[in-house]
C-alpha positions as CSV (number, residue, x, y, z in Angstrom):
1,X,0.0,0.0,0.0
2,X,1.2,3.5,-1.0
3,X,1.9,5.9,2.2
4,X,1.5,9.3,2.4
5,X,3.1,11.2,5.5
6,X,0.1,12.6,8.2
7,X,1.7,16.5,7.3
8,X,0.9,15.9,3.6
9,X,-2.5,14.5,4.8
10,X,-3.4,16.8,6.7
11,X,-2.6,19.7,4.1
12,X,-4.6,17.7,1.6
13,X,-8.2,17.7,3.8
14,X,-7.4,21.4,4.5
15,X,-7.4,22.0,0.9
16,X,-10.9,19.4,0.6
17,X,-12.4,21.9,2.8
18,X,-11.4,25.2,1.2
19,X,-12.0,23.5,-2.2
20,X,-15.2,21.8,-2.1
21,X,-17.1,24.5,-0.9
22,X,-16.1,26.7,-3.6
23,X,-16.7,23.8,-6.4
24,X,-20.4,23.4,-5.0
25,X,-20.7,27.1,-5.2
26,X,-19.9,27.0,-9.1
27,X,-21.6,24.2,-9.8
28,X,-25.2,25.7,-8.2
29,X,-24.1,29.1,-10.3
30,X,-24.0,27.4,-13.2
31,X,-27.0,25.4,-13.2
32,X,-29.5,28.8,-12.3
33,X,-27.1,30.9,-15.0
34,X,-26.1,28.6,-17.4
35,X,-22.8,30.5,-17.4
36,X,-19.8,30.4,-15.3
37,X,-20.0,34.7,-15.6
38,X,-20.5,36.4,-11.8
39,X,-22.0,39.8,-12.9
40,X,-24.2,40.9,-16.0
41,X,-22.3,41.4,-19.1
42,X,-23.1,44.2,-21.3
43,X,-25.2,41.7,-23.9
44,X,-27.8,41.1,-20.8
45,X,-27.7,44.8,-20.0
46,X,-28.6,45.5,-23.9
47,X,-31.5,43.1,-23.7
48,X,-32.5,45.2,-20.8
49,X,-32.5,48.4,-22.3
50,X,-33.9,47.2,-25.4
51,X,-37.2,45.1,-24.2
52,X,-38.0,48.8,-21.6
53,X,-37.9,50.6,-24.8
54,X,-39.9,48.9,-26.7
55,X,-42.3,48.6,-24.1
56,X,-42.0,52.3,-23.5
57,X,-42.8,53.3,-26.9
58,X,-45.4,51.3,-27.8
59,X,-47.6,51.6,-25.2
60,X,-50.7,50.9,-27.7
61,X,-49.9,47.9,-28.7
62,X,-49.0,46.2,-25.6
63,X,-53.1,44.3,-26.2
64,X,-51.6,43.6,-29.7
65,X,-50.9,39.8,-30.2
66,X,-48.2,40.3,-33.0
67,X,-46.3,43.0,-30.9
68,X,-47.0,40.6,-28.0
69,X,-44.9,37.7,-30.3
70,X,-42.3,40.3,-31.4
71,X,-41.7,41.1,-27.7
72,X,-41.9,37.4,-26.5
73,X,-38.9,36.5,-29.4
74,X,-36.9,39.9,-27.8
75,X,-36.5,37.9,-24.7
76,X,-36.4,35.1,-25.5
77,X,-33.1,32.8,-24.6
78,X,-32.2,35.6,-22.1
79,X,-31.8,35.4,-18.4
80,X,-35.2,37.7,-18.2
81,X,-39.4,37.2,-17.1
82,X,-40.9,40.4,-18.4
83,X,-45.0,41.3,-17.5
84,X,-47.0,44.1,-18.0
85,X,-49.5,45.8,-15.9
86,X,-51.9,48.0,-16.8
87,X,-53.1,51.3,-14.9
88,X,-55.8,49.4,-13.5
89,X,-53.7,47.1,-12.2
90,X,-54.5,43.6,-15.2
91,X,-52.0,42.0,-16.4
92,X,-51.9,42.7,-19.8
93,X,-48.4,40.7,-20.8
94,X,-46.4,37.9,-19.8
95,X,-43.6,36.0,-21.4
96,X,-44.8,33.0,-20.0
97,X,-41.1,31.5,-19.3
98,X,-42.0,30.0,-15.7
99,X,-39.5,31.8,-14.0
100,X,-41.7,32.4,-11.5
101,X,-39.6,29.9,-9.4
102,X,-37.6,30.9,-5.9
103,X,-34.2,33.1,-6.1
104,X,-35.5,35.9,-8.5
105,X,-34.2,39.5,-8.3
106,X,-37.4,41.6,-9.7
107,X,-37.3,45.3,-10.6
108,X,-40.6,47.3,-11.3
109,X,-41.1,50.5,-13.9
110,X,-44.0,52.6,-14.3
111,X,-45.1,54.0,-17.4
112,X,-45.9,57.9,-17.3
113,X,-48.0,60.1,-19.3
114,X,-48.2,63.7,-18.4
115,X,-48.8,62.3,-14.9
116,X,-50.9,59.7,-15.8
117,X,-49.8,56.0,-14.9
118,X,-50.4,54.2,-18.0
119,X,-49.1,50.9,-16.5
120,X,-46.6,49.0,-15.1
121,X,-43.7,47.1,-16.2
122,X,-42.1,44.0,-13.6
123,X,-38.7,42.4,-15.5
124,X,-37.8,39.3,-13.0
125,X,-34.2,38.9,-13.4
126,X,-32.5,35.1,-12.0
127,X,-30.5,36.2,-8.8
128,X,-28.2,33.0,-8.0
129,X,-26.5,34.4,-4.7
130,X,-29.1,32.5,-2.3
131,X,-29.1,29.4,-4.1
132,X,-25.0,29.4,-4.2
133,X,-24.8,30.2,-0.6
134,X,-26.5,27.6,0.5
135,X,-24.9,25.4,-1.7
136,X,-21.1,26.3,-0.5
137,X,-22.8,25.6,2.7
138,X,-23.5,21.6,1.5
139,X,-19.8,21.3,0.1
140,X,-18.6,22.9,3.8
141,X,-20.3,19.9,5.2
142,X,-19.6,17.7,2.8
143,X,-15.9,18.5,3.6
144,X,-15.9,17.9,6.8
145,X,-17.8,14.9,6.8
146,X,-15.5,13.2,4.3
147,X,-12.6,14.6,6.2
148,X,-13.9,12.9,9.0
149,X,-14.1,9.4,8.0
150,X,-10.8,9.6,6.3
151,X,-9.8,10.3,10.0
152,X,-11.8,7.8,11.2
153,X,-10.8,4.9,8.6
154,X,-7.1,6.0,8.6
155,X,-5.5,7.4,11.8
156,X,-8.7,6.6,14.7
157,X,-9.5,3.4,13.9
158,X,-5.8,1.7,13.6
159,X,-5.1,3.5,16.3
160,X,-7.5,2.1,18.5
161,X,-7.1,-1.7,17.1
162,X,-3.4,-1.1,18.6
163,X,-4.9,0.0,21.6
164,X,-6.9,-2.8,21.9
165,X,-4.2,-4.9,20.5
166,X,-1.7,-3.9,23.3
167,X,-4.4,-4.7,25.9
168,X,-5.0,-8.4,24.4
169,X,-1.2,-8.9,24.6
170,X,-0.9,-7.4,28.2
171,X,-3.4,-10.1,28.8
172,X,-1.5,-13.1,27.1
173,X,-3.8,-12.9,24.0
174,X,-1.0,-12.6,20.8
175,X,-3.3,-13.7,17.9
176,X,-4.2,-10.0,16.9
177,X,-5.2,-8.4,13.4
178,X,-4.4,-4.9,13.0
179,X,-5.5,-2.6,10.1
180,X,-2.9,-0.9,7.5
181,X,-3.4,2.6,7.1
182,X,-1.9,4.5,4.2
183,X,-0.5,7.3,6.6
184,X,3.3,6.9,7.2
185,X,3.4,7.2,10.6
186,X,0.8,4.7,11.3
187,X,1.7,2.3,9.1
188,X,5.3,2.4,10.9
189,X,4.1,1.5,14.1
190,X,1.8,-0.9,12.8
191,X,4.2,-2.6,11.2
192,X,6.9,-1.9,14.5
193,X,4.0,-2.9,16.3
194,X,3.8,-6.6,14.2
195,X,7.4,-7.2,14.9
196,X,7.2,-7.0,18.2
197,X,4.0,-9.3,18.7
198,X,6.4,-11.9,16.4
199,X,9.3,-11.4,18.9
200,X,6.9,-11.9,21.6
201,X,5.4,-15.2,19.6
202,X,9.1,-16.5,19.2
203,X,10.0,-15.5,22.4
204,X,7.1,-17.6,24.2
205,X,7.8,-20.4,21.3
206,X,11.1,-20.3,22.8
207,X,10.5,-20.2,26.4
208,X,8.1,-23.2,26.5
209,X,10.6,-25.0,24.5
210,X,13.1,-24.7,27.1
211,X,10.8,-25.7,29.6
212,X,10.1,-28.7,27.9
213,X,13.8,-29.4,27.8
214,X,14.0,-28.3,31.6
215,X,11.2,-31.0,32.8
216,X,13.0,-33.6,30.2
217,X,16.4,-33.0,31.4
218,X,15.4,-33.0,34.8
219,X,13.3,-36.3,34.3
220,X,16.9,-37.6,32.5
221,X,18.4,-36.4,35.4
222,X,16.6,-38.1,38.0
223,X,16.3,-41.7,36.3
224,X,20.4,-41.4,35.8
225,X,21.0,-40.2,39.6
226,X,18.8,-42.8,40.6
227,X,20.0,-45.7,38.8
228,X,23.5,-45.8,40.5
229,X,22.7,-44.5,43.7
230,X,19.7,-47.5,44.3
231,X,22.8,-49.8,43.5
232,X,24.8,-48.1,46.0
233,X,22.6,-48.4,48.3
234,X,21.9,-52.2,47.5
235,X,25.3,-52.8,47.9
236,X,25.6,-51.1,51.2
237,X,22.9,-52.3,53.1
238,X,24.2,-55.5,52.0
239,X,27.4,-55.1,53.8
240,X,25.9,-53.9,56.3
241,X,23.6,-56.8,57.2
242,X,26.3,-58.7,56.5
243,X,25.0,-60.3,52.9
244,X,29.1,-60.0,52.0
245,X,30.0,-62.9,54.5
246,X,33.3,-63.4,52.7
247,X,36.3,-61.6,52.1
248,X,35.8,-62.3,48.2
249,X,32.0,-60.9,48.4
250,X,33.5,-57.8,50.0
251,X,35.3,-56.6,47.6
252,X,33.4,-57.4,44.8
253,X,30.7,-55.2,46.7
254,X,33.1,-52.5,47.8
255,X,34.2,-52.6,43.9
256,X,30.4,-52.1,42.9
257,X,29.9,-49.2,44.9
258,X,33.1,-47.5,44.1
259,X,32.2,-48.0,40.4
260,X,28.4,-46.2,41.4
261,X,30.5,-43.4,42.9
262,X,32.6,-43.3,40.1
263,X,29.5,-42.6,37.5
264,X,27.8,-40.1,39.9
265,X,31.1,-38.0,40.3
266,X,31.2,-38.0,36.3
267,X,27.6,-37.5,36.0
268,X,27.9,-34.1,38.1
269,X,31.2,-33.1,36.8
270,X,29.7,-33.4,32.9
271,X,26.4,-31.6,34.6
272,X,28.8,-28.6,35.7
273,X,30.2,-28.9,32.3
274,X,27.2,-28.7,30.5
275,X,25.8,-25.6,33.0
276,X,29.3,-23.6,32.0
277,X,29.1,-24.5,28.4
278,X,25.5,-22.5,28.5
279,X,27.3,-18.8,29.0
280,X,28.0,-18.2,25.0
281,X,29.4,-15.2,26.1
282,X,32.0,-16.0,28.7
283,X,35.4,-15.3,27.6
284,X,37.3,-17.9,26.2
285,X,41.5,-17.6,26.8
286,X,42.1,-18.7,23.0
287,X,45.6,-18.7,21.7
288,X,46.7,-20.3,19.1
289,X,47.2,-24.0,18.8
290,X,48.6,-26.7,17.0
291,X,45.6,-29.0,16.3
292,X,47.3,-31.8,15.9
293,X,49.4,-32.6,19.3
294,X,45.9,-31.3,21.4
295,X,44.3,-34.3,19.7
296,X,47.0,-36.5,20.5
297,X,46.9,-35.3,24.1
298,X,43.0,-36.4,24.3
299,X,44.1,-39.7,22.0
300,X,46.7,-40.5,25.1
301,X,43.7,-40.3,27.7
302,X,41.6,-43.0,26.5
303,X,44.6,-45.1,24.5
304,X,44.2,-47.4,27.9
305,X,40.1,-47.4,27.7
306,X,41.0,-48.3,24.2
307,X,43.5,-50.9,25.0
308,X,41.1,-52.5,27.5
309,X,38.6,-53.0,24.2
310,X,41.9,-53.8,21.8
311,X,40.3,-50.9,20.1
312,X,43.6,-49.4,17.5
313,X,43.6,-45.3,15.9
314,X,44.3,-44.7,12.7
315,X,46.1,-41.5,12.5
316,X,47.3,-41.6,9.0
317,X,45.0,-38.8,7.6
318,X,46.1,-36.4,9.8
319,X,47.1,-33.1,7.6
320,X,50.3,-31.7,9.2
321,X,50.6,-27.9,10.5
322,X,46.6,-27.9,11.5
323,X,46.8,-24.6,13.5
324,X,44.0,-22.9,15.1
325,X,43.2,-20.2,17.3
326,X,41.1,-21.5,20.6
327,X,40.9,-22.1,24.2
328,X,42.8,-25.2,24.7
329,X,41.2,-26.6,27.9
330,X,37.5,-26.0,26.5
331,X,38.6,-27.7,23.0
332,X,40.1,-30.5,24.8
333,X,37.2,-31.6,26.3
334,X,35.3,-31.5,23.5
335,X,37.6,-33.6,21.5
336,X,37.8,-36.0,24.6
337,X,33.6,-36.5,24.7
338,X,33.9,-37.4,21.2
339,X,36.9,-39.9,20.9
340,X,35.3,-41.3,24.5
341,X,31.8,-42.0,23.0
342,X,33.7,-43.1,19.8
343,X,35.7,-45.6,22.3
344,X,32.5,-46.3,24.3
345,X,30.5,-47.6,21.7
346,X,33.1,-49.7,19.1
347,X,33.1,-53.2,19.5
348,X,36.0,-55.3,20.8
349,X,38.8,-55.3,18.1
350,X,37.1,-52.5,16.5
351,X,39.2,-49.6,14.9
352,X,38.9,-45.3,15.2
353,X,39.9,-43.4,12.2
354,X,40.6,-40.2,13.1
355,X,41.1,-37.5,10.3
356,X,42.4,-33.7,10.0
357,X,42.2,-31.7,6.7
358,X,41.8,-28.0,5.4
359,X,38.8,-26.7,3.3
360,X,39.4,-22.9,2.8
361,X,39.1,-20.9,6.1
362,X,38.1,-24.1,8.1
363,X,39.7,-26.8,9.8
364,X,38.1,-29.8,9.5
365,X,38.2,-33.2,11.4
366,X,36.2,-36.4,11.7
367,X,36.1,-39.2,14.0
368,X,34.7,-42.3,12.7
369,X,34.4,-45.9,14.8
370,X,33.4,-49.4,13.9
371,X,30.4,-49.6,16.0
372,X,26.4,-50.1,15.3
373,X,25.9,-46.5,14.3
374,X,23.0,-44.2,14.9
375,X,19.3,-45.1,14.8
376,X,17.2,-42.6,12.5
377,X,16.1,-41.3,15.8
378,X,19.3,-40.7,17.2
379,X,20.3,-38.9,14.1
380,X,17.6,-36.5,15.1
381,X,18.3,-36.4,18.7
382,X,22.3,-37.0,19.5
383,X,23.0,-33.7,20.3
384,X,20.2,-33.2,23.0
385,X,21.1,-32.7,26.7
386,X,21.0,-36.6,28.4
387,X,19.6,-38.2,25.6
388,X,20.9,-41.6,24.5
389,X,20.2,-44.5,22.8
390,X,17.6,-46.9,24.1
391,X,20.1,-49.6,24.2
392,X,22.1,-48.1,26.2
393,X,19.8,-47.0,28.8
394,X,21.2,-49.5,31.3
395,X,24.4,-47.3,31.7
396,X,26.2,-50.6,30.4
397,X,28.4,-47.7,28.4
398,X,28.7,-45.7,31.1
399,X,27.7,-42.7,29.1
400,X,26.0,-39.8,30.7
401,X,24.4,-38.5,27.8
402,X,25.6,-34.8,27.9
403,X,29.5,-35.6,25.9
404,X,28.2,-35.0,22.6
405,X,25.8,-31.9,23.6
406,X,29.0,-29.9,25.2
407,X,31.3,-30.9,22.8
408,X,28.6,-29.2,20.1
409,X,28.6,-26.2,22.3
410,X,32.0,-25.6,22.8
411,X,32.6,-25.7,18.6
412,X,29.8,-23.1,18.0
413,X,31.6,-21.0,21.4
414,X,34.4,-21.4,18.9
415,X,32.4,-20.1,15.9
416,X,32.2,-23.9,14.1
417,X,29.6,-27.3,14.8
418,X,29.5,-30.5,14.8
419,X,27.6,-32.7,12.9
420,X,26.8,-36.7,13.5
421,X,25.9,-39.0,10.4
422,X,26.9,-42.9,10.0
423,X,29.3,-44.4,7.6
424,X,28.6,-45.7,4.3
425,X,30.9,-48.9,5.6
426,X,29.6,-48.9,9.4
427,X,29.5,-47.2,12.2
428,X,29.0,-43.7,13.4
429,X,30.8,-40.7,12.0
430,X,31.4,-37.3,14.1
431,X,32.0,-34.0,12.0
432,X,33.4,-30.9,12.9
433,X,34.8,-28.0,11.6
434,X,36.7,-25.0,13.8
435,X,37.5,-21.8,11.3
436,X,41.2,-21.2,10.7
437,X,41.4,-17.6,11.7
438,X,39.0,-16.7,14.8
């Protein structure tokens, strides 16, 4: 829709009510004159003069049907009624033009002989002053009452939808309509006004979507804190009523529990983990790094979890100088959730391929093992906060769910992502990319 600013509108229904007025005025002149003149011109003036003189000097023949004619076709066509009185007060002529109507200007002459009123002459001449009065009057109105439901329709009523509009929205209510107007100003806010009901809409989209993830991680949270600890506890009231009645039974018990312990401390320390990762905006101490030696750091802390599975790394499409700009500590976490799932969930003799390469401005690297892979499900869902696998549910990988979730987090910190897929030969495959110079 075309705008117009509210100055230029407001100019423009000034000028309706100084102009219509004045265009109804014309109009009614013209339709009593037939002319768009404003005074008598000389020709009407003539016709005047000419018809009185006649009359004047033929006072005998004003009973005379042929002078009667000849006068009627002198008057004829012009802007005149012409009648004439006699001395004893009959009418004697009369042009017979009907102009007998409202709005006439009439001027009277009587007819003198040596004293003696011979008769009266009454010439009726169209006076349009009334009629175009009131008729300015009507286009005055007329004015103003179009000028008012251009208000109305244009400025008044969007107006008040928005007022409306903000009271629905103060009330929860975000499914408004509000009408366009072709004023500038209006349409502005309206369409200021639609933003911010769609922030509001994204912003409540957004807010219930965390909440769902708030009640899911919590239920997550709960089943995986309660899992280990009603096995500790088994375990220790079994010692304790003396169920371990042997030095062997003992340990084994004592070895259960520390292994319950063991998955609790890692489940709060990824929990604390996952709660940091959350601050996008914390300030990360990156310096620049060689890619390379950080990954074999993480690859020498889980070579003996991989040793325990005779799980091997193939390292031999690593590209050499892989340099990147990054906070080591954060990175090497990130890198040691993924090569620790990827360890977690190969098979015994299985084999990692790990893989380093340039593509432009980014660094990319992939980590592929020999294991089952990813449902369709888990494609969709790998990267949310304590979600796993259904077969895995029993904690027989020890996984808590939340290594893949911050190591995605800690790449987008360092302006890249991570992607998960499976391998056209088997097996899940991890994909990440870091940019070169951050």
């Amino acid at each position: 829709m075309k705008t117009i600013r509210i100055r230029k509108f407001t100019v423009l229904c000034f000028a309706l009510i100084l102009t219509l007025p004045w265009l109804f005025y014309v109009v009614a002149h013209f339709l009593v004159t037939s002319t768009f003149t404003f005074r008598i011109d000389d020709t009407q003036l003539e016709q005047i003069e000419a018809a009185v003189s006649m009359i004047e000097e033929n006072v005998d023949m004003w009973t005379v049907p042929s002078w009667q004619e000849q006068l009627r076709e002198q008057v004829e066509g012009s802007q005149l009624d012409v009648s004439i009185w006699s001395g004893a007060g009959q009418l004697v002529f009369h042009t017979g033009t009907e102009r007998e109507r409202a709005f006439l200007r009439t001027e009277q002459l009587s007819i003198l002989e040596e004293g003696e009123v011979l008769g009266r002459v009454v010439i009726s001449q169209t006076d349009s002053r009334t009629m175009q009065i009131i008729a300015a009057f009507v286009g005055l109105l007329t004015a103003f009452m179009l000028v008012g439901v251009l208000l109305r329709k244009y400025i008044l009523k969007p107006l008040e939808s928005m007022s409306k509009g903000s009271r629905q929205i103060a009330e929860g209510d975000l499914d408004i309509q509000l009408p366009t107007s072709p004023i500038a100003e209006i349409s502005e806010v309206h369409e200021g006004f639609n933003v911010m009901v769609r922030g509001l809409k994204d912003s409540f989209q957004k807010q219930m979507e965390l909440e769902d993830e708030r009640r899911f991680m919590i239920a997550a949270l709960a089943h995986d804190l309660r899992t280990p600890l009603f096995a500790l506890r088994g375990y220790l009231d079994g010692l304790e009523s003396g169920i371990a009645d042997t030095e062997e039974k003992r340990a084994r018990y004592l070895a259960v529990c520390k292994e319950k312990s063991a998955q609790l401390d890692q489940l709060v320390e990824e929990l604390f983990a996952f709660s940091k990762s959350e601050y996008h905006d914390e300030k990360l101490n990156k310096k620049e790094l060689d890619f390379n030696q950080l990954l074999q750091r993480v690859i020498n802390s889980v070579v003996l979890q991989a040793q325990n599975k005779s799980i091997s790394f193939d390292l031999s499409h690593l590209e050499e100088a892989c340099f990147v700009k990054g906070d080591a500590h954060l990175l090497e976490r990130a890198l040691n959730n993924l090569l620790d799932n990827a360890v977690r969930y190969s098979p015994m003799y299985g084999k990692i391929v790990v893989t380093c390469e340039k593509d432009n401005d980014n660094l990319i690297f992939k980590i592929q093992d020999t294991g089952e892979g990813f449902t369709s499900e888990d494609l969709a869902r790998v990267f949310e906060p304590l979600y796993r696998g259904e077969a895995s549910r029993n904690r027989a990988t020890g996984g808590t769910g939340l290594g893949l979730a911050i190591a995605r987090r800690i790449l987008r910190q360092h302006g890249g992502d991570l992607v998960a897929a499976n391998h056209e030969s088997g097996g899940a495959i991890i994909t990440g990319w870091l940019p070169l110079n951050n």
